[in-house]
N, CA, C and O atoms as a MOPAC input file, in Angstrom:
PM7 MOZYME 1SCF
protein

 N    -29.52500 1     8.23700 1    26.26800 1
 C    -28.49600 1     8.25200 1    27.30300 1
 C    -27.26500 1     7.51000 1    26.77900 1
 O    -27.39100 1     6.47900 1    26.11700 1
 N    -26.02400 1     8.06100 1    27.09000 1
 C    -24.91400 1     7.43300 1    26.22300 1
 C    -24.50300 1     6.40300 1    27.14800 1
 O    -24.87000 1     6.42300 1    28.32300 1
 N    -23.59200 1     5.30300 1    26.56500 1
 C    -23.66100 1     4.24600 1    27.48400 1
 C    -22.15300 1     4.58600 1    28.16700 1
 O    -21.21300 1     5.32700 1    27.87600 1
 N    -22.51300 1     3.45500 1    29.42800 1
 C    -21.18400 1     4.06700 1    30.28900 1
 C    -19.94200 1     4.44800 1    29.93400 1
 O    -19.24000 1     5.17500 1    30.63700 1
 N    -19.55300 1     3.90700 1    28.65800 1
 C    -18.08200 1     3.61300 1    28.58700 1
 C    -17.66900 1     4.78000 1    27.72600 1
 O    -16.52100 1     5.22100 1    27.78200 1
 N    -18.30300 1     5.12800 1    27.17700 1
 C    -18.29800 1     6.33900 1    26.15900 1
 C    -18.06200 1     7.69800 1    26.50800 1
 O    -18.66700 1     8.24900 1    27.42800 1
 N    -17.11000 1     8.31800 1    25.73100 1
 C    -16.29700 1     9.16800 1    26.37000 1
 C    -17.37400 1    11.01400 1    25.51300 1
 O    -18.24600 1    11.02100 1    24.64400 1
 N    -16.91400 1    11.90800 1    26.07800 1
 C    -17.80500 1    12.83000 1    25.68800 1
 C    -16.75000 1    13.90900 1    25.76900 1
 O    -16.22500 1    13.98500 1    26.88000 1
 N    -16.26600 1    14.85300 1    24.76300 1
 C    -15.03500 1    16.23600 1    24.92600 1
 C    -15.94300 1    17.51500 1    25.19500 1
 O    -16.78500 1    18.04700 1    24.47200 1
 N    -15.51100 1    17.82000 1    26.42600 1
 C    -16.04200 1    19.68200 1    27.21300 1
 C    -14.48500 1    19.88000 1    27.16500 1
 O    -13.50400 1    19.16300 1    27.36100 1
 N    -14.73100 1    21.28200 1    26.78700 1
 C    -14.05000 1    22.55700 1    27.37600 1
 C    -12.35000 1    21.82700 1    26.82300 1
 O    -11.29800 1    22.36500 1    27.16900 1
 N    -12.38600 1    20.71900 1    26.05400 1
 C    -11.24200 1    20.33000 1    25.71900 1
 C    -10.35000 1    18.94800 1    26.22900 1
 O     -9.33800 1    18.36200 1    25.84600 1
 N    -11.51000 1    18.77400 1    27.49600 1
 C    -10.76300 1    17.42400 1    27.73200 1
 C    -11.29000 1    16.73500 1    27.66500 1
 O    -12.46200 1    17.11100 1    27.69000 1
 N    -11.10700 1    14.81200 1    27.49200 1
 C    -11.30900 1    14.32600 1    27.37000 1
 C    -12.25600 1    13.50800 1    28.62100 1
 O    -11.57400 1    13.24100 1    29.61000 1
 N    -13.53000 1    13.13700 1    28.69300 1
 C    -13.57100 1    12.69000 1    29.87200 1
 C    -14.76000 1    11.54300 1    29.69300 1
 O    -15.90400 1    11.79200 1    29.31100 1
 N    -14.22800 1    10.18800 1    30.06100 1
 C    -15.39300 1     9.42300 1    30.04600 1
 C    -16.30100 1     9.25700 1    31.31600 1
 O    -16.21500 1     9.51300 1    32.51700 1
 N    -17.09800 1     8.77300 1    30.56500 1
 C    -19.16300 1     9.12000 1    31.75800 1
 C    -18.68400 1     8.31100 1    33.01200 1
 O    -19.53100 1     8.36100 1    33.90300 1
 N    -17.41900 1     7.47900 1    33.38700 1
 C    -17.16000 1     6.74900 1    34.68800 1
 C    -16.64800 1     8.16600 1    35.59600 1
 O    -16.73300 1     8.09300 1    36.82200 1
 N    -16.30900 1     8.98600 1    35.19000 1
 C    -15.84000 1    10.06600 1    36.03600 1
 C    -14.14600 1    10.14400 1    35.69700 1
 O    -13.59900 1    11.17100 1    36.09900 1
 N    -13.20000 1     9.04200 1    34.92200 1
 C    -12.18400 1     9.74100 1    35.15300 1
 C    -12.25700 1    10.96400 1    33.55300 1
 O    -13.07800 1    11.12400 1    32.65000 1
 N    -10.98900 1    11.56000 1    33.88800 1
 C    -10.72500 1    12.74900 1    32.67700 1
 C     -9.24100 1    13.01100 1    32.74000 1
 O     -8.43700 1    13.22400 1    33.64800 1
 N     -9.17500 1    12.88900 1    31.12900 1
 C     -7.60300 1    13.14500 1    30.78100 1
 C     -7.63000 1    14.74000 1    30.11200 1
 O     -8.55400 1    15.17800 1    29.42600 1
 N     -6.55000 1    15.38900 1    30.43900 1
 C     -6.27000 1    16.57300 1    30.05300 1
 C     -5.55600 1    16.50700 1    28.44500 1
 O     -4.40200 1    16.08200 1    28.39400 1
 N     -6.17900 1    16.88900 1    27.25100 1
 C     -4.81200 1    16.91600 1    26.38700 1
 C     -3.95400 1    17.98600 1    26.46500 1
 O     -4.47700 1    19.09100 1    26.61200 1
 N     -2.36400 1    17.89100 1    26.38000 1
 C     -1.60500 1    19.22700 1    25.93300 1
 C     -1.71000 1    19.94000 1    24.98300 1
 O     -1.54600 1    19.45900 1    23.86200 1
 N     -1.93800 1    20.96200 1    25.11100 1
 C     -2.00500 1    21.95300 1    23.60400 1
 C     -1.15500 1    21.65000 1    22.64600 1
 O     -1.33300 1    21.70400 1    21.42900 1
 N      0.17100 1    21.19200 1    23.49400 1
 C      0.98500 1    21.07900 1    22.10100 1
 C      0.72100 1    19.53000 1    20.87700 1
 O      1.15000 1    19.20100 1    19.77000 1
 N     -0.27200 1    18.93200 1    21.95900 1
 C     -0.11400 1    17.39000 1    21.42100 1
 C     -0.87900 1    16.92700 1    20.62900 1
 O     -2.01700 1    16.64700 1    21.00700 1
 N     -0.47400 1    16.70300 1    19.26100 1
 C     -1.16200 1    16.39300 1    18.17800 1
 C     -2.04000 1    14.85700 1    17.99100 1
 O     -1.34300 1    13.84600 1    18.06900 1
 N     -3.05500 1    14.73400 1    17.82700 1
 C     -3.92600 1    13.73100 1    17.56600 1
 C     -3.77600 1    13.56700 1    16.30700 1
 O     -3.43500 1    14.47800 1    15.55300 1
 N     -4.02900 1    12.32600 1    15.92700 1
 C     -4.05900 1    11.47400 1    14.23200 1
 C     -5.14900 1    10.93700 1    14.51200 1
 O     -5.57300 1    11.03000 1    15.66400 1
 N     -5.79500 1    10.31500 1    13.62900 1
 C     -7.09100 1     9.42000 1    13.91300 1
 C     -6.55400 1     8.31600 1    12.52400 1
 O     -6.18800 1     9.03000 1    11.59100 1
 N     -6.43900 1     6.93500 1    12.21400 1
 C     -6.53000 1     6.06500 1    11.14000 1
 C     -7.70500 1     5.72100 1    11.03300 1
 O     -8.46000 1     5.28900 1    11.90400 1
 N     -8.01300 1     6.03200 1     9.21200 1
 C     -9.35100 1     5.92100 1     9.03300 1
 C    -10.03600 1     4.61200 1     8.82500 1
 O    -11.25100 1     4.43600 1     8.72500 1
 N     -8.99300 1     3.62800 1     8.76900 1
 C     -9.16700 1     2.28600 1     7.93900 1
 C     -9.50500 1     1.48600 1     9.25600 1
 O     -8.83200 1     1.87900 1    10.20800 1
 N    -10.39000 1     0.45000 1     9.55000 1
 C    -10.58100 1    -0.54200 1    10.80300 1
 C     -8.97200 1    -1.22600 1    10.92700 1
 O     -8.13800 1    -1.46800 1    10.05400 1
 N     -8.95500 1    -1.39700 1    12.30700 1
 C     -7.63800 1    -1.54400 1    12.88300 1
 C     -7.75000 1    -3.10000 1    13.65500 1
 O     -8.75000 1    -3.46800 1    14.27200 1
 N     -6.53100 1    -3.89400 1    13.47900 1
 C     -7.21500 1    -5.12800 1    13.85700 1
 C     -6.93300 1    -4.81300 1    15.54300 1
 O     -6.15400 1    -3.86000 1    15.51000 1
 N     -7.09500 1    -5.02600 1    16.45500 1
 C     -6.66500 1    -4.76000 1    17.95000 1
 C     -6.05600 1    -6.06600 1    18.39600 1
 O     -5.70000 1    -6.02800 1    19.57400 1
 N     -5.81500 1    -7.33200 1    17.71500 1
 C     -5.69500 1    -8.21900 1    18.28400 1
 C     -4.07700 1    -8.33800 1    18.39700 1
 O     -3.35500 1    -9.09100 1    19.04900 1
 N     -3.77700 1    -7.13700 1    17.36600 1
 C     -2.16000 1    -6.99900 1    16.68200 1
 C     -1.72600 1    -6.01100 1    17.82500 1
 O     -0.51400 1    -5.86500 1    17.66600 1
 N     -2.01500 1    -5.48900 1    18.57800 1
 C     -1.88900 1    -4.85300 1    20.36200 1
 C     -0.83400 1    -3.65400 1    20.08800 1
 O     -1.10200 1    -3.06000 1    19.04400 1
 N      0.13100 1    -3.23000 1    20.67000 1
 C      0.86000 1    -2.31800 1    20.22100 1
 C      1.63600 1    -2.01500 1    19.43700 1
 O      1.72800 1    -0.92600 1    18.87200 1
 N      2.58400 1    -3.36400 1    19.25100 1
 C      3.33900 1    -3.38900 1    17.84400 1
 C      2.79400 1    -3.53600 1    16.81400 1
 O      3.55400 1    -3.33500 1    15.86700 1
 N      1.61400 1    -3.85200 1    16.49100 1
 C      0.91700 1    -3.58900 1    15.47000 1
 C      0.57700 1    -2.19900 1    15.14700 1
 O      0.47200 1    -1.69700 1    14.02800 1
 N      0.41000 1    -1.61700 1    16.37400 1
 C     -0.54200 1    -0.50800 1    15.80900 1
 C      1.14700 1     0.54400 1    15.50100 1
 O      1.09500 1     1.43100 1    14.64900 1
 N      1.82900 1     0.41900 1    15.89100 1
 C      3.21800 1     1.35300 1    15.40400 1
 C      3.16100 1     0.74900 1    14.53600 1
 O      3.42000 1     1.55900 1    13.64600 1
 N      2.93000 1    -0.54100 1    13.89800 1
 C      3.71700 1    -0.93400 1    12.58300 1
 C      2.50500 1    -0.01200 1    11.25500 1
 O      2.69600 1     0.07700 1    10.04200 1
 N      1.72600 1     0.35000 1    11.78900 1
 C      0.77200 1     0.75100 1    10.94800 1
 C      0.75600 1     2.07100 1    10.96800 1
 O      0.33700 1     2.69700 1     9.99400 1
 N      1.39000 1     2.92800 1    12.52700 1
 C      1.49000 1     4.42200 1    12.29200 1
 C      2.75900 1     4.66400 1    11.13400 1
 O      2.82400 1     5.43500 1    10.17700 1
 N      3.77400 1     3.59900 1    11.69900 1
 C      4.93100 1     3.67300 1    10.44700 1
 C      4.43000 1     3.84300 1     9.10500 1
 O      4.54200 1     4.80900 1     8.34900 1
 N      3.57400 1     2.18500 1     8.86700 1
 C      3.40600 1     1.78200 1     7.29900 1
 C      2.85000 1     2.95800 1     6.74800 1
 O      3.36100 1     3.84800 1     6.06800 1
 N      1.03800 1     2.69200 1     7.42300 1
 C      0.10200 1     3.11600 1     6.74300 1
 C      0.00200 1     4.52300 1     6.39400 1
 O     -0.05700 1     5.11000 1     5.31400 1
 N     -0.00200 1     4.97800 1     7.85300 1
 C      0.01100 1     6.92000 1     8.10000 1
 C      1.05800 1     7.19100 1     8.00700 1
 O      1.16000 1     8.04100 1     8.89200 1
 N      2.46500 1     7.06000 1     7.34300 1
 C      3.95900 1     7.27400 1     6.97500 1
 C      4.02700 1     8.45400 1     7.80900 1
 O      4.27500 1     9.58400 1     7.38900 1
 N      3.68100 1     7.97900 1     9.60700 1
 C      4.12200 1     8.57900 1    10.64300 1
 C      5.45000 1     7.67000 1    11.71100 1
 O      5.58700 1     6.45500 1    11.85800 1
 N      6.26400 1     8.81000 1    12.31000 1
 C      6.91900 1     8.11500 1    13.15600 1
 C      6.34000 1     7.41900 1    14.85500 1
 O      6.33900 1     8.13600 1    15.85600 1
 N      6.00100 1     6.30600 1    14.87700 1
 C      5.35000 1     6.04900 1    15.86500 1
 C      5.73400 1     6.34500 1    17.19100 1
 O      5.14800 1     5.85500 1    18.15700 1
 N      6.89900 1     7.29100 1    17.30900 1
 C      7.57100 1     7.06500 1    18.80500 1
 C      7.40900 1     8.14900 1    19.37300 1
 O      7.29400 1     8.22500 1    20.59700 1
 N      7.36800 1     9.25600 1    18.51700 1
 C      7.18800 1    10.60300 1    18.50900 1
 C      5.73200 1    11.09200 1    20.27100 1
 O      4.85100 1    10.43300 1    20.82300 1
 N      6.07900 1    11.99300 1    20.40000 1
 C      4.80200 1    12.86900 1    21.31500 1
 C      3.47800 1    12.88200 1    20.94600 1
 O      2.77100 1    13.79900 1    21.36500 1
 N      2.95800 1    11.92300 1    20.14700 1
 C      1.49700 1    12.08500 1    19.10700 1
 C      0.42900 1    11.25900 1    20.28100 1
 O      0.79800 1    10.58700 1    21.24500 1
 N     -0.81900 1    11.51900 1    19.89900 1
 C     -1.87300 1    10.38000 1    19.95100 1
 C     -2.14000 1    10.18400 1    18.89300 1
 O     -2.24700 1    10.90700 1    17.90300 1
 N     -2.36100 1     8.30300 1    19.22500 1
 C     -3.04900 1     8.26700 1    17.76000 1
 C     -4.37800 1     7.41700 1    18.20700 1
 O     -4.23400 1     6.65600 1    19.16300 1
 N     -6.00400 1     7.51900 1    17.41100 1
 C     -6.87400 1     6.68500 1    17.36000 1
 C     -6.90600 1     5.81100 1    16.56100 1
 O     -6.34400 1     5.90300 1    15.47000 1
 N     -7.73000 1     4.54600 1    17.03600 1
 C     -7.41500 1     3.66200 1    15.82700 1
 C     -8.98300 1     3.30600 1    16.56700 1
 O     -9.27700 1     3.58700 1    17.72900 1
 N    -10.03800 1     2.49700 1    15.38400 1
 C    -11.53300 1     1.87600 1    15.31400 1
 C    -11.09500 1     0.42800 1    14.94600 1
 O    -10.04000 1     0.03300 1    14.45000 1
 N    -12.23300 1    -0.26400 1    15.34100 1
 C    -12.53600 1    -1.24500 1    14.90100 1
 C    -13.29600 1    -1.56300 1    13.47700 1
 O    -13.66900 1    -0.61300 1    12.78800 1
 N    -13.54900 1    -3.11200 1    12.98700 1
 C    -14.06900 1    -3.08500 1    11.76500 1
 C    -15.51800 1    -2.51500 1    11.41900 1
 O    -15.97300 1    -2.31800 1    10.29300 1
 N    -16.29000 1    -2.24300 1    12.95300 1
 C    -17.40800 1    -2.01400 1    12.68400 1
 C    -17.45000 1    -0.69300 1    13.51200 1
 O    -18.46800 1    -0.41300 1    14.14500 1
 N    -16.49700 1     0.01700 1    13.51500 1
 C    -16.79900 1     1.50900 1    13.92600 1
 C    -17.51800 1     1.94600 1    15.28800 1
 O    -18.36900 1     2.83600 1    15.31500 1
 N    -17.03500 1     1.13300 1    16.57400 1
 C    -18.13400 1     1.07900 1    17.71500 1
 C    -17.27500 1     1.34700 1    18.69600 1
 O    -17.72600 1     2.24300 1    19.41000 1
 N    -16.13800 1     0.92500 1    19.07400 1
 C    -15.01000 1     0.82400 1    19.47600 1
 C    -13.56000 1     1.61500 1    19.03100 1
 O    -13.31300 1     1.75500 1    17.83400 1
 N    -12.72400 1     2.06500 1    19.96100 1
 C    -11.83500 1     2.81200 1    19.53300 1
 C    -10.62200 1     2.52300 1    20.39600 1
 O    -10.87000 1     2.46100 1    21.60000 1
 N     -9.20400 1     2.31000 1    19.98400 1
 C     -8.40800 1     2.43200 1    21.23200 1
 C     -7.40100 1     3.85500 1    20.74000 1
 O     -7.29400 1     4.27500 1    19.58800 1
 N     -6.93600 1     4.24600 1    21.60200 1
 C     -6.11200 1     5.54400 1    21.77000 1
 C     -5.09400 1     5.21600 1    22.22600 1
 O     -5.11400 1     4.97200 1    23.43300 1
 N     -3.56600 1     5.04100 1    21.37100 1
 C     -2.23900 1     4.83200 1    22.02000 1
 C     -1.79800 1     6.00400 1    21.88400 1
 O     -1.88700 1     6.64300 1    20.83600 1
 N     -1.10700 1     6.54000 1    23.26900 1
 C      0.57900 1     7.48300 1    23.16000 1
 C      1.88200 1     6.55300 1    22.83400 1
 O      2.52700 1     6.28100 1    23.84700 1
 N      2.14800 1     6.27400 1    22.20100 1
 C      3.42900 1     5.54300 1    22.09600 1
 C      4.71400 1     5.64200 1    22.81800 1
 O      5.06100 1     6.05600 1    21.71200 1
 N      5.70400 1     5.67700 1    23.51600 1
 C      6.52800 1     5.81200 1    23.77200 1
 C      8.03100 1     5.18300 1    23.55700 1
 O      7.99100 1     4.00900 1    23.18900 1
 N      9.05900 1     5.61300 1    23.67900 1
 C     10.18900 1     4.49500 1    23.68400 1
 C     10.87200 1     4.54500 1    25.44100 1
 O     11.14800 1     5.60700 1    25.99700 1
 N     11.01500 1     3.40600 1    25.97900 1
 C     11.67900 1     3.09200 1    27.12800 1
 C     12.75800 1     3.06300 1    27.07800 1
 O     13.13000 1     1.93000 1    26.77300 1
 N     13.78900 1     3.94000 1    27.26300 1
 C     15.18100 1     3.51200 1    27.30700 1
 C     15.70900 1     3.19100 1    28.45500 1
 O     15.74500 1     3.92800 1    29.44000 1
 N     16.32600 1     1.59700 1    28.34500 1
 C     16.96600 1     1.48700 1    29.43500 1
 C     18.21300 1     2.17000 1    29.45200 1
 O     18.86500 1     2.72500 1    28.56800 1
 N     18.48900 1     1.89600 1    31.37800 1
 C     19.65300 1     2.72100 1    32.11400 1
 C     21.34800 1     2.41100 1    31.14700 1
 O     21.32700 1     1.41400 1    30.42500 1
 N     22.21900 1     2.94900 1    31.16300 1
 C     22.82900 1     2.44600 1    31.20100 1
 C     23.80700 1     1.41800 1    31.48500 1
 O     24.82500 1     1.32700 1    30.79900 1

C-alpha cells in the first residue's frame, strides 16, 4: 500500500492518495534534476540551479522536479516572475 503522501499519474494527471489532483497542460514541459537537491536553499536556490546546473531559464512556463540526497522525497516548483504594478 503506498503511503499517504505519495502521488500516483492516471490518465495524465497528477494526483496524490489525499484526494487532491493537479491537471498538467499539454503544452507544459517538465525537467526533472538528476543530482540530490539541497531543499534547505528553498526557491532561490532551486532557480539558481535551473539557471547554473540545467543551463535552463528559471522563469519560463516549465515544471521542474528536484529529489533529495536520498531519493525519497521530491519537491516540484513552477517558477514564476511577479511583476509589480506600475
Amino acid at each position: 500500500m503506498p503511503a499517504p503522501a505519495e502521488a500516483q499519474l492516471r490518465d495524465g494527471a497528477l494526483r496524490p492518495s489525499h484526494g487532491a489532483m493537479r491537471q498538467l497542460d499539454d503544452a507544459l514541459k517538465v525537467y526533472a534534476h538528476r543530482d540530490a537537491a539541497d531543499f534547505r536553499k528553498r526557491i532561490n536556490g532551486l532557480a539558481a540551479i535551473v539557471k547554473q546546473s540545467m543551463k535552463l531559464h528559471p522563469f519560463v512556463r516549465t515544471v521542474y522536479v528536484f529529489s533529495n540526497q536520498r531519493h525519497d522525497r521530491i519537491t516540484v516548483a513552477l517558477l514564476r516572475v511577479r511583476l509589480s504594478p506600475p
